[in-house]
C-alpha positions in Angstrom: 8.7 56.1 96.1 6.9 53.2 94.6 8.5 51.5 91.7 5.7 50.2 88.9 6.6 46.8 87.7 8.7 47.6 84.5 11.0 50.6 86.3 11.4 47.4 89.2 12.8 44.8 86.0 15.0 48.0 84.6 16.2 48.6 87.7 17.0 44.9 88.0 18.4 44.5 84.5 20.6 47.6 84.8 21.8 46.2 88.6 22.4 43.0 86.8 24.6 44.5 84.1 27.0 45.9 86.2 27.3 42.3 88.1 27.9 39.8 85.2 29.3 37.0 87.8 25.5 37.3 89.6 23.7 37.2 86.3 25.4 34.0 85.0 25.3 32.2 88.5 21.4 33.0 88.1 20.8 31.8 84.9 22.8 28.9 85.9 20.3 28.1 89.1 17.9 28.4 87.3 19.6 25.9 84.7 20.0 23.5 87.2 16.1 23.5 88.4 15.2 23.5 85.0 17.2 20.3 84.1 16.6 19.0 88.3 12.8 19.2 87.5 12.3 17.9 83.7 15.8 16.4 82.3 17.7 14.9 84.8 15.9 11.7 85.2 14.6 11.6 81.6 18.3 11.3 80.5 19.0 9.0 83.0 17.3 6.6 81.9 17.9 7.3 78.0 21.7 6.8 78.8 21.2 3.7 80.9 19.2 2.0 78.0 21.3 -0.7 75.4 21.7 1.4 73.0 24.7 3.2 75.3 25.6 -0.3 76.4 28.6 -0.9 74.3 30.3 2.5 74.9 30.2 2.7 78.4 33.8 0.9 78.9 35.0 4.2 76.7 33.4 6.1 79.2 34.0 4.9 82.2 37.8 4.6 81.3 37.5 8.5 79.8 35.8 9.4 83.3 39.3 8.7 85.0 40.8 11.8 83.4 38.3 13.5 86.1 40.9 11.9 89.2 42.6 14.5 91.1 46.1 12.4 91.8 47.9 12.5 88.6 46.2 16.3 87.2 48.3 17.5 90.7 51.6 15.6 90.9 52.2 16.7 87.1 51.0 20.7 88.0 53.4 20.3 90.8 56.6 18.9 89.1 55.7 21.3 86.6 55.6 24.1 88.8 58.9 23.1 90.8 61.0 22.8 87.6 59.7 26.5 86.2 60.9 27.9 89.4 64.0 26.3 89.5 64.2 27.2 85.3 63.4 30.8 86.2 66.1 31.0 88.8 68.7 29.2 86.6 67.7 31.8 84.0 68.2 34.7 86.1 66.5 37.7 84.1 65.4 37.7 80.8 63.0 36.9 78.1 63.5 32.4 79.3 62.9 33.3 83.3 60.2 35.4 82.8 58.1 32.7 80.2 59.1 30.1 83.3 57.8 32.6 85.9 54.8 33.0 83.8 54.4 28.9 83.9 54.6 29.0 87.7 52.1 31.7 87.4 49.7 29.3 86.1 50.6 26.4 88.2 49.6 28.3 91.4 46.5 29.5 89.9 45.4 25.6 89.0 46.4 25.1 92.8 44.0 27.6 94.1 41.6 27.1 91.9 41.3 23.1 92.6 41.5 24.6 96.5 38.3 26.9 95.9 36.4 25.2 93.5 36.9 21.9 95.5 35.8 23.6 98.5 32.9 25.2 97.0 31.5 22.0 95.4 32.3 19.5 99.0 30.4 22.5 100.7 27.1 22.0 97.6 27.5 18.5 98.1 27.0 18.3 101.9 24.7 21.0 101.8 22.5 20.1 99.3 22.7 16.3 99.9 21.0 14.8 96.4 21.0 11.1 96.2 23.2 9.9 93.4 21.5 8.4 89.9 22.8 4.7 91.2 20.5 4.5 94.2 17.5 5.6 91.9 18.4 3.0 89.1 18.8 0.3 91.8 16.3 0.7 94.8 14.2 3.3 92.6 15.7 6.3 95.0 15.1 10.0 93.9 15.5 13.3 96.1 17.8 15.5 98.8 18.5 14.0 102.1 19.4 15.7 105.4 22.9 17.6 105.2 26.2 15.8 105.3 24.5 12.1 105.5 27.6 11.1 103.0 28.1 9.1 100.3 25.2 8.0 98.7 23.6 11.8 99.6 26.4 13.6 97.7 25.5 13.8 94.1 25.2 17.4 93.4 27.8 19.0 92.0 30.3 16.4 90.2 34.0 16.2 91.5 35.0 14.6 88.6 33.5 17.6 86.1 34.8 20.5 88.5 38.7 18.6 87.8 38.1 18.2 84.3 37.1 21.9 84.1 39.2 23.7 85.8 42.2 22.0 84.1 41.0 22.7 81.1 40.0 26.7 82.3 43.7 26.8 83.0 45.0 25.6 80.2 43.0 27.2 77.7 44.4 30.9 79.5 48.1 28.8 78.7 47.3 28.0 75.2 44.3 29.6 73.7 44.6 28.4 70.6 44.0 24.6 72.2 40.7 26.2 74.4 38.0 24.2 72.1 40.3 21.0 72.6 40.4 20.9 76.0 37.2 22.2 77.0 35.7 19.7 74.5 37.7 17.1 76.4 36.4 18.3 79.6 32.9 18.4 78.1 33.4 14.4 77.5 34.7 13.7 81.1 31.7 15.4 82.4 29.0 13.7 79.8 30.8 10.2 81.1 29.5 10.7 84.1 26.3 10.5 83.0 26.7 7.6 80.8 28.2 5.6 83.6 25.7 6.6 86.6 27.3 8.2 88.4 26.0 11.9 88.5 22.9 14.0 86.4 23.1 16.6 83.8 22.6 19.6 86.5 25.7 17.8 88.5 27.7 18.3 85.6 26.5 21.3 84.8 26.9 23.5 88.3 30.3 22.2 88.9 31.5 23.3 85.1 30.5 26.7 85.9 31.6 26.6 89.3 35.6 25.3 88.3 35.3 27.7 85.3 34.5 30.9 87.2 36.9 29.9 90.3 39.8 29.9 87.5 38.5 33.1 86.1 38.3 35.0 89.0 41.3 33.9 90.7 43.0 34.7 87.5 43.0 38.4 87.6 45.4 38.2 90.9 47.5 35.2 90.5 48.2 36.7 86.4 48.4 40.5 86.9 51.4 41.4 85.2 52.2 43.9 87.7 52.0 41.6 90.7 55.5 40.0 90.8 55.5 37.2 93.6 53.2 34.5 91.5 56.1 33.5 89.7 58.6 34.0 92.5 59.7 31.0 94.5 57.5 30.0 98.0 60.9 30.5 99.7 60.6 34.5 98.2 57.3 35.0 98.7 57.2 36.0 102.5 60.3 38.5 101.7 58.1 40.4 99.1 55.1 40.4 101.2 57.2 42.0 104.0 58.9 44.0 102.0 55.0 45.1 101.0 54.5 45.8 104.2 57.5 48.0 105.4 56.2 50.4 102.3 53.1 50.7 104.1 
């Protein structure tokens, strides 16, 4: 049966519905176009004029809360002394608040893993060539797949860190959610100040660190899933235990 044109968008609208996840990575591709085709080199060259010339060194030294290194040795240490808190604590009300601090340790791990690998595989794939080259040698487009560095602009690294710590942490302590996605907001607009990456960049990897948290969340934070905030040592036993039920 032949669909006319407005049953075909109802159709569509009520397919969409169901599938939030689809309909917000849509209206984020087409986000990114939008900006790719009319904003991103606009603002370049707004941000690059003298009148952002004397807060760039904020910037630049606000853009290193975006570095992997010391966001991962601190969720690390943090998540080896909950575990050995929780089993100093035995049961109770203290071992199961440090099990739930584990909890969202190993989410932050698998979201960076995700995420990371999601936004390496856009940036090899898609292979834009970073604001620098067009602000130095007049440069502006997408080069053949995994050239390298310059042809890895698209998304930011640096925004999809600053994001997904701040997704985690806002599910840790709600009430500090504007904070730290504001904070995140500011690592990702540095970027722009400082050359580095365009508005879609920052835009695509938000969403993409966001959603990766989100969705990795419902697992890793299930109440009735134990083994998140059991030791790696304890894990295998559960899952074999799992197993043997079967």
């Amino acid at each position: 049966m032949n669909l006319r044109p407005p049953a075909i968008a109802a159709n569509f609208d009520a397919w969409m519905a169901r599938r939030p996840l689809a309909y917000a990575s849509l209206v984020v591709v087409a986000a990114c176009l939008v900006l790719g085709l009319f904003v991103d080199l606009p603002l370049l060259v707004h941000l690059q004029s003298e009148s952002w010339r004397a807060v760039k060194p904020a910037f630049r030294l606000l853009g290193q809360l975006g570095r992997a290194e010391g966001w991962i040795v601190g969720a690390s240490v943090l998540y080896v002394v909950a575990l050995l808190s929780a089993w100093r604590h035995g049961d109770g009300a203290v071992a199961a608040w440090y099990r739930w601090i584990a909890r969202h340790c190993l989410l932050y791990f698998a979201a960076l893993i995700a995420s990371g690998a999601a936004i390496h595989l856009l940036k090899n794939g898609i292979a834009r060539l970073r604001p620098r080259q067009f602000l130095e040698e007049g440069g502006y487009g997408l080069g053949m797949p995994f050239d390298g560095h310059p042809w890895d602009s698209f998304p930011s690294g640096h925004t999809q860190l600053a994001f997904a710590t701040a997704a985690v942490l806002s599910l840790l302590a709600p009430r500090w959610a504007p904070a730290v996605y504001l904070l995140a907001g500011l690592v990702g607009f540095s970027r722009l100040v400082t050359g580095w990456h365009f508005l879609s960049d920052v835009v695509a990897s938000a969403f993409i660190a966001v959603i990766s948290v989100r969705l990795l969340a419902r697992p890793l934070l299930h109440p009735a899933r134990a083994w998140p905030g059991l030791s790696p040592l304890a894990w295998w036993r559960h899952w074999w235990r799992l197993w043997r039920r079967r």
